[in-house]
C-alpha positions as CSV (number, residue, x, y, z in Angstrom):
1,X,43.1,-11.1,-22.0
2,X,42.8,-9.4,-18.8
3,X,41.9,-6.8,-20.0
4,X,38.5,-8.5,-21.5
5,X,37.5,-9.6,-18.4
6,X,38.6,-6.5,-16.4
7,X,35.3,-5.0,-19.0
8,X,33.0,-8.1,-18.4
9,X,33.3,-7.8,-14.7
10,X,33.0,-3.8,-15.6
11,X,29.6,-4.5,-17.6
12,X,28.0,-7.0,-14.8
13,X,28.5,-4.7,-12.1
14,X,27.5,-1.8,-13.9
15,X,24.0,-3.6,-15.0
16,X,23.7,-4.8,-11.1
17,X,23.6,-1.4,-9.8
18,X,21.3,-0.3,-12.4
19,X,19.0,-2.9,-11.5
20,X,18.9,-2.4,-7.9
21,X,18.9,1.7,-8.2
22,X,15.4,0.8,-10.6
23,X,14.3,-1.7,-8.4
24,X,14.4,0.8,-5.2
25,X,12.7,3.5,-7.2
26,X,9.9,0.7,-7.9
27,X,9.4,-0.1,-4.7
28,X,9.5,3.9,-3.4
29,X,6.8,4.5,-5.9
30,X,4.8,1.5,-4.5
31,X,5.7,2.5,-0.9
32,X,4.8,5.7,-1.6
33,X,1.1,4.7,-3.2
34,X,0.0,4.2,0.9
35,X,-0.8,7.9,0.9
36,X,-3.4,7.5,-1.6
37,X,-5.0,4.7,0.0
38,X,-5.2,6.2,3.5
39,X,-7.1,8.9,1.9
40,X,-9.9,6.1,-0.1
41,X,-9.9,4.3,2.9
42,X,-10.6,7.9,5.3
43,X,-13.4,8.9,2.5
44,X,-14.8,5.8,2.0
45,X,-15.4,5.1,6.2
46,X,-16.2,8.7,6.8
47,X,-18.9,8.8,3.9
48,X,-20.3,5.6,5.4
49,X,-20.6,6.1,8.9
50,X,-18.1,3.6,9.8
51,X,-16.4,0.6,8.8
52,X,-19.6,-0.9,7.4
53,X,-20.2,-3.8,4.8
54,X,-20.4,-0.7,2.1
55,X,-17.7,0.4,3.2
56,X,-15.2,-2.7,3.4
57,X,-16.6,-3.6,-0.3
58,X,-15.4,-0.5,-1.6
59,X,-11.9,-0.1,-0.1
60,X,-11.7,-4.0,-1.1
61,X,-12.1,-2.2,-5.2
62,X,-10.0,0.1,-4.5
63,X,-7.1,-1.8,-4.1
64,X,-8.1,-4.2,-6.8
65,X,-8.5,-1.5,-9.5
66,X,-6.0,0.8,-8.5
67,X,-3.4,-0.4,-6.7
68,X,-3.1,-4.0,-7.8
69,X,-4.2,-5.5,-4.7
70,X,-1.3,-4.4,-2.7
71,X,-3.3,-3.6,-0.1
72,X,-5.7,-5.1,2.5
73,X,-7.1,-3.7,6.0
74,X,-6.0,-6.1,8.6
75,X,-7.7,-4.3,11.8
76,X,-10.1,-1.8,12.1
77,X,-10.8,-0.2,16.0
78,X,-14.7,-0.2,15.5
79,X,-16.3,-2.3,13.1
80,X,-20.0,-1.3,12.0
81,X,-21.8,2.0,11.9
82,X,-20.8,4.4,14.4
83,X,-22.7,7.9,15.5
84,X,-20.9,11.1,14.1
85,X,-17.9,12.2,15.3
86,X,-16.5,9.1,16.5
87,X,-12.9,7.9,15.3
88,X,-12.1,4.6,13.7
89,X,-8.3,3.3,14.1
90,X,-7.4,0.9,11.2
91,X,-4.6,-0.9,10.1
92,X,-3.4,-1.2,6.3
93,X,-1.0,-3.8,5.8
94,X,0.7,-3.2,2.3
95,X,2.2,-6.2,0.8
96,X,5.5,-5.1,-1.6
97,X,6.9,-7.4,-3.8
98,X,10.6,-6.1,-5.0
99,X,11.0,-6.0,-8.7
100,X,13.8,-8.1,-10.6
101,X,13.3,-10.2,-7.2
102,X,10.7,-12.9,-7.8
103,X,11.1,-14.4,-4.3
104,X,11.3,-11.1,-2.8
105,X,8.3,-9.2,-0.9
106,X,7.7,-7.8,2.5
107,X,4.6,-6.5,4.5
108,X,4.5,-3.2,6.0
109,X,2.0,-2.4,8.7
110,X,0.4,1.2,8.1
111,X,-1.9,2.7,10.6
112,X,-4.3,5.5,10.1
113,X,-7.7,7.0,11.5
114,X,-10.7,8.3,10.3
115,X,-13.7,10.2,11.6
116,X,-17.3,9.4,11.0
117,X,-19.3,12.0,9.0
118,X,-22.4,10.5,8.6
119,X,-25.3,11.9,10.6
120,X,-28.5,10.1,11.6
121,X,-31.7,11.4,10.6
């Protein structure tokens, strides 16, 4: 008999640690997603000029299409067009939800900087 539950015990914490070893990967491969997003969010400022209306919309698509809404700009340095050259400081705050966890997310504070590219005519 003790031996039975000896194995059950054996099983449970066997299925635990594979659960939390998948569930880490998940949330490294999600974690890991920010360095994709820096570079929309660089392209998409630097092609517009700035941190325009354009701009905001398509970093806003972004994140819906491609990375499930996980991410949001919370702070940009310099909103609206800005003359070439000029740098742009923004904040991406990435909101992580932990898989097998349904109560369990955090939010992670990213910052990054772009350049303006855009020329006036």
């Amino acid at each position: 008999m003790e031996h039975h539950i000896s194995e059950i015990i054996h099983w449970f914490l066997t299925l635990l640690i594979i659960t939390v070893l998948v569930s880490i990967t998940l949330l490294g491969k999600a974690i890991n997603d920010i360095n994709a997003f820096k570079n929309d969010v660089n392209a998409s400022i630097e092609r517009h000029g700035g941190y325009t209306e354009q701009a905001e919309s398509e970093i806003q698509t972004y994140s819906k299409n491609y990375y499930c809404d996980l991410f949001k700009i919370a702070s940009v340095s310099k909103i609206g067009a800005v003359s070439y050259g000029q740098t742009i400081n923004y904040v991406i705050e990435g909101h992580f939800p932990v898989a097998f966890f349904t109560d369990s997310s955090f939010n992670v504070n990213f910052h990054g900087q772009a350049s303006s590219k855009l020329r006036s005519y």
